[in-house]
TIDREN-358148 format. One record per residue (C-alpha): y, x, z. Coordinates in steps of 0.02 Angstrom, whole numbers, plus 50000, padded with zeros to 5 digits. Each point is the difference from the previous one (the first is absolute). Layout:
BEGIN
YXZ
...
***
This chain:
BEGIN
491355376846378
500674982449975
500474999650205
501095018149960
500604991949838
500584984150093
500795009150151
501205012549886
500474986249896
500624989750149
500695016350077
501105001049849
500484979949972
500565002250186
501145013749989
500884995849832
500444982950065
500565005050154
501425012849904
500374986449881
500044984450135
500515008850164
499984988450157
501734991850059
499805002550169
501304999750147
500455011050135
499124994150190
501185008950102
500404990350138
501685004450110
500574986750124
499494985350079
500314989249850
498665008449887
498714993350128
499104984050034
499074995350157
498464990350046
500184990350166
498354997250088
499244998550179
498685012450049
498934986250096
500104988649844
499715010249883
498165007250012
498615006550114
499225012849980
499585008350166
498994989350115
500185009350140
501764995550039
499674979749992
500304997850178
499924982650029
500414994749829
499714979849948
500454997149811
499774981250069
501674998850081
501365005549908
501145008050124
498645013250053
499765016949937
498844997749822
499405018450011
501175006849848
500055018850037
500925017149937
498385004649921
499904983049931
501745002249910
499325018849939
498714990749917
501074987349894
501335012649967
499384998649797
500394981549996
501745004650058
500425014449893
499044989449859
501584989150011
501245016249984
500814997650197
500675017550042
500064993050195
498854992350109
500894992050164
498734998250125
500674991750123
500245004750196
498405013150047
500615000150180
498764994850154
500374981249984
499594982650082
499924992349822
499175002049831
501785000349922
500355018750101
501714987350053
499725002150195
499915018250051
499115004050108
500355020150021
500925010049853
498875014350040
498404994449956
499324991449863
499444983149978
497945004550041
499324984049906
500915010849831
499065015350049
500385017150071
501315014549938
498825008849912
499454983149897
502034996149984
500285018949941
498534998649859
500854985949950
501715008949964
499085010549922
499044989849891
501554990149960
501085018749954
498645004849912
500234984749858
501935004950006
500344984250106
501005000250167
499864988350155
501174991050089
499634995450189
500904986650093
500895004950177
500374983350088
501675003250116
500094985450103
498994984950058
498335010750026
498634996150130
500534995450168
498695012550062
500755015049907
499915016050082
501945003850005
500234981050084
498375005050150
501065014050062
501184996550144
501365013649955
500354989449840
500134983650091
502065000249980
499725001549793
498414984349970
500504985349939
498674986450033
500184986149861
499564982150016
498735000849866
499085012050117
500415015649889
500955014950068
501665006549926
501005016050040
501984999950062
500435013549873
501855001650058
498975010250132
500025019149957
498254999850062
499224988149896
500855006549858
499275019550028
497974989950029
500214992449838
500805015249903
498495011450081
498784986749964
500344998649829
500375016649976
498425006850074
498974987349894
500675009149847
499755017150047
498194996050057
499614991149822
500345003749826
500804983249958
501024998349860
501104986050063
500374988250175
500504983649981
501014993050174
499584983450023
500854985950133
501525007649985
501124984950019
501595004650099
499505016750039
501585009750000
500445007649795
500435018450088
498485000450090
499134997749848
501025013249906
499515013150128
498124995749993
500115003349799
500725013050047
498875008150104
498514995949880
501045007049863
500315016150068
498075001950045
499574997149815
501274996249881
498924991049881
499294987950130
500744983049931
500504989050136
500304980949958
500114985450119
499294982649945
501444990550062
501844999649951
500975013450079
501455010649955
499335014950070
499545015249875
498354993949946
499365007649845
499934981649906
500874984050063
499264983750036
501224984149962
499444986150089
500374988049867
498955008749857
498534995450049
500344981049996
500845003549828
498455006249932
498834986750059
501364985849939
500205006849836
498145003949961
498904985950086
500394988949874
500594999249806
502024996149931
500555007350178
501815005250004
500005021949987
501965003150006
499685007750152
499035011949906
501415006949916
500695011350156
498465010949999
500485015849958
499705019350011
500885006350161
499395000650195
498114998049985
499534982050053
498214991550050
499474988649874
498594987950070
499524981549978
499204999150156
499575012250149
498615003350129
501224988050126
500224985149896
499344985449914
498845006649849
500764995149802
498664992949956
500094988250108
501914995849949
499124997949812
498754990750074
501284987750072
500905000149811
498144993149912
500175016949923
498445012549952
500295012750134
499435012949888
501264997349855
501314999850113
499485017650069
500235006149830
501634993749965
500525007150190
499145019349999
500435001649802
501895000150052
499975007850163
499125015449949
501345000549859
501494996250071
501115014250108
499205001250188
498515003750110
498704988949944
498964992850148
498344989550005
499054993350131
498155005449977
498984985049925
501494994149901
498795006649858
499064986450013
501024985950069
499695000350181
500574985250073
500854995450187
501374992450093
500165011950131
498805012150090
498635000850032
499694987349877
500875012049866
499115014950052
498014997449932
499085013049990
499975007949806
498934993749898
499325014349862
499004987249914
501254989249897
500604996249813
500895018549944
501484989249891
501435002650087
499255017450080
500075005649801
501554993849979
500915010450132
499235014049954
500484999649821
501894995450063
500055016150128
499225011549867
501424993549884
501295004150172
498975016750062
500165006949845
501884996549924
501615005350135
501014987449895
499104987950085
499825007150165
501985005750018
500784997249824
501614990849971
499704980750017
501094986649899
499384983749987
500244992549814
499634981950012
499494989050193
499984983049989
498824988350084
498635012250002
500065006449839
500535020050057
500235014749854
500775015550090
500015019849943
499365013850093
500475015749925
500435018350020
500385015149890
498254999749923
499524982849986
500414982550009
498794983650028
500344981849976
499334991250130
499974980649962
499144986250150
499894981849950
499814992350135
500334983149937
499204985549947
500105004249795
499945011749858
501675007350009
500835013249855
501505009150021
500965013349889
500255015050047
501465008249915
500065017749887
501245005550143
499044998950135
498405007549909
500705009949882
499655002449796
498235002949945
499174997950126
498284990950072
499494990550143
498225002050043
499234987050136
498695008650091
499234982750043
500024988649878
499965011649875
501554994849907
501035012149885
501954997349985
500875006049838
501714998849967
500504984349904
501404998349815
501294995550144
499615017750085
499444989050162
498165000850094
499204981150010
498704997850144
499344985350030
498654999450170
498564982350046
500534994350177
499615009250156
499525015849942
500745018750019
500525013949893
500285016949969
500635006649844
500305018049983
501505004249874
499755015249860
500725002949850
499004990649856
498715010549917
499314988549859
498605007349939
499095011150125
499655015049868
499385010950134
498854986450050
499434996949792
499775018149994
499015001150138
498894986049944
499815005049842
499435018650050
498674990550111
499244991149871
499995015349901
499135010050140
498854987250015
499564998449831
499705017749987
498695001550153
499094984649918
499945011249840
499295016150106
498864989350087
499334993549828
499685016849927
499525008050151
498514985849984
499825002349823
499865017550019
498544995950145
499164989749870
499905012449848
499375014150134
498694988650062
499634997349820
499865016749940
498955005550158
***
């Protein structure tokens, strides 16, 4: 009786606050290239899972394969979706004379130290079925010297032997041009990838490139096709070769200058990293400042997943993975490390996965000087604040009545701070020293009377079950009484 009681009584509480407080939630839909954010790993470096692939693997020496595997990336998929990446990039999958997939070996067969099709397709799977995509690199030039298209003779007039030892194509040759169009193209009819990434592209010819987008494009249209190097060919999102170096100056240290900050804006889709599977590892740069690596991650993924762009990071940037250069910057994950910074990127892509302002809303930037960043992001059906000190102090700043608007409040989502318009009709915010914000922007409700009412009918529902249980029990006692 009590257990019946207590069930209806919460059945009720439930349903009358959820009419009188409904949930403000946003809409998920995600359109273009910009809505999504991708997770850059290595399939040997990730983790291993299958042991019946570890052909000759030695985690002693750090050039060799570790034994990382598609199965082993299947398995870990939580810890990436966890941290709200819509795209994995795996890396090259091709038959390979490196860990890194870099040197090619054959186009046409996968790397067998990853594992087989089948293993590759359950991974696809696995990663479609948590409403992610994957992203697989296709290396164009300097592959393995023992490639398959460089062994046959009839090609001979169209190999390019390098002095590094690496082979490259002559891809003013019609031939080369159609084995790299088939080879790419047969690669994505064969798997249900969601993206190819064309890597070692540098002075391959722009029109070449155009027609192998095209190509892909016309197989399936929503296949996005990027590059990871600066080109002006139609890639889905843009690389600039100096962002990446403006990132790591401006957030490796505190009281860096951030005009250059000021240019991003909502247009062609750019890549917005700090540091990439190819070069020196930030933490390291932070390292070299006498900074706390972690900190500085903050301060770096808080405004790239809220800025406009393609938000990229490197796999271990979670938990400060450190290196000058591979292998050295390619360890092997470790799964068994402080969660900090983990939590912190997944509270700043829930904020991003769930709000299109912030994902492809309207960007002005309000206030950038020496690290100390306040910028908008806003659309037709809501606007944020989003404020990063990255300086050495407490810093306030103003923000005026027409920027924000009249009655209006600023929630911060992590520091819990409430804004409220001021006599002068301006917003005050004041923020402690290397630490990031979101504020969301409503009108001003004062007193929640939905929430009051809600309350109050709780305690009032509660009350009245304690009064039913006590007479159901009195009632027990009397009949025990009387019998």
């Amino acid at each position: 009786m009590k257990v019946n009681i207590w069930i209806s009584t919460t059945i009720i509480l439930t349903l009358i606050i959820s009419l009188i407080v409904p949930l403000n939630t946003h809409a998920e839909a995600r359109n273009t290239i910009q809505d999504e954010s991708i997770y850059d790993l290595l399939v040997d470096r990730y983790f291993n899972k299958t042991m019946e692939n570890d052909f000759e693997v030695d985690t002693r020496i750090p050039g060799a394969f570790a034994g990382g595997d598609f199965m082993g990336v299947a398995e870990k998929l939580s810890h990436i979706k966890r941290m709200g990446f819509s795209l994995v990039s795996v890396g090259p999958v091709f038959a390979s004379d490196t860990y890194d997939g870099k040197r090619v070996v054959d186009y046409g067969m996968l790397e067998r130290h990853f594992g087989t099709s089948e293993e590759f397709n359950t991974l696809i799977d696995n990663m479609h079925d948590e409403k992610m995509g994957i992203i697989v690199d296709f290396p164009i030039q300097n592959v393995s010297s023992e490639h398959v298209l460089a062994s046959d003779a009839n090609n001979a007039s169209w190999v390019i032997n390098n002095t590094d030892g690496t082979t490259s194509w002559d891809l003013t040759n019609e031939d080369a041009q159609q084995a790299i169009i088939e080879a790419a193209l047969t690669f994505v009819q064969e798997y249900n990838i969601d993206g190819i990434r064309f890597t070692s592209i540098e002075g391959v010819d722009m029109n070449f490139l155009n027609s192998v987008i095209e190509t892909l494009k016309k197989e399936n249209e929503d296949l996005y096709v990027l590059s990871n190097e600066q080109s002006d060919a139609n890639f889905d999102a843009k690389v600039l070769n100096d962002q990446e170096e403006m990132h790591r100056n401006v957030f490796k240290t505190v009281d860096q200058e951030t005009s250059q900050m000021a240019q991003t804006s909502v247009g062609e889709p750019i890549i917005q990293q700090i540091d990439s599977i190819d070069t020196q590892r930030f933490t390291m740069d932070a390292t070299e400042a006498n900074m706390f690596p972690p900190t500085r991650w903050k301060m770096a993924m808080a405004t790239l997943l809220s800025i406009p762009g393609v938000p990229v990071m490197t796999y271990g940037s979670e938990i400060a993975v450190n290196g000058a250069q591979p292998p050295e910057s390619h360890p092997i994950y470790n799964f068994k490390t402080d969660e900090e910074l983990i939590e912190f990127i997944e509270d700043v892509q829930y904020l991003r996965n769930k709000s299109a302002a912030l994902r492809t809303g309207l960007m002005e930037m309000l206030h950038n000087e020496d690290g100390f960043m306040i910028y908008k992001r806003s659309n037709e059906e809501e606007t944020w604040i989003v404020v990063i000190n990255n300086s050495s102090k407490t810093q306030s700043f103003t923000l005026s009545k027409e920027v924000i608007g009249d009655n209006k409040e600023l929630r911060g989502l992590f520091e819990s701070d409430v804004l409220r318009q001021k006599d002068d009709g301006n917003y005050r915010l004041v923020l402690d020293r290397e630490i990031a914000e979101f504020y969301t922007v409503t009108d001003e409700k004062g007193l929640n009377k939905g929430y009051i009412a809600a309350l109050i009918l709780a305690n009032i529902l509660f009350l009245t079950f304690i009064y039913l249980v006590w007479r159901k029990g009195k009632q027990q006692k009397h009949d025990t009484k009387n019998n």
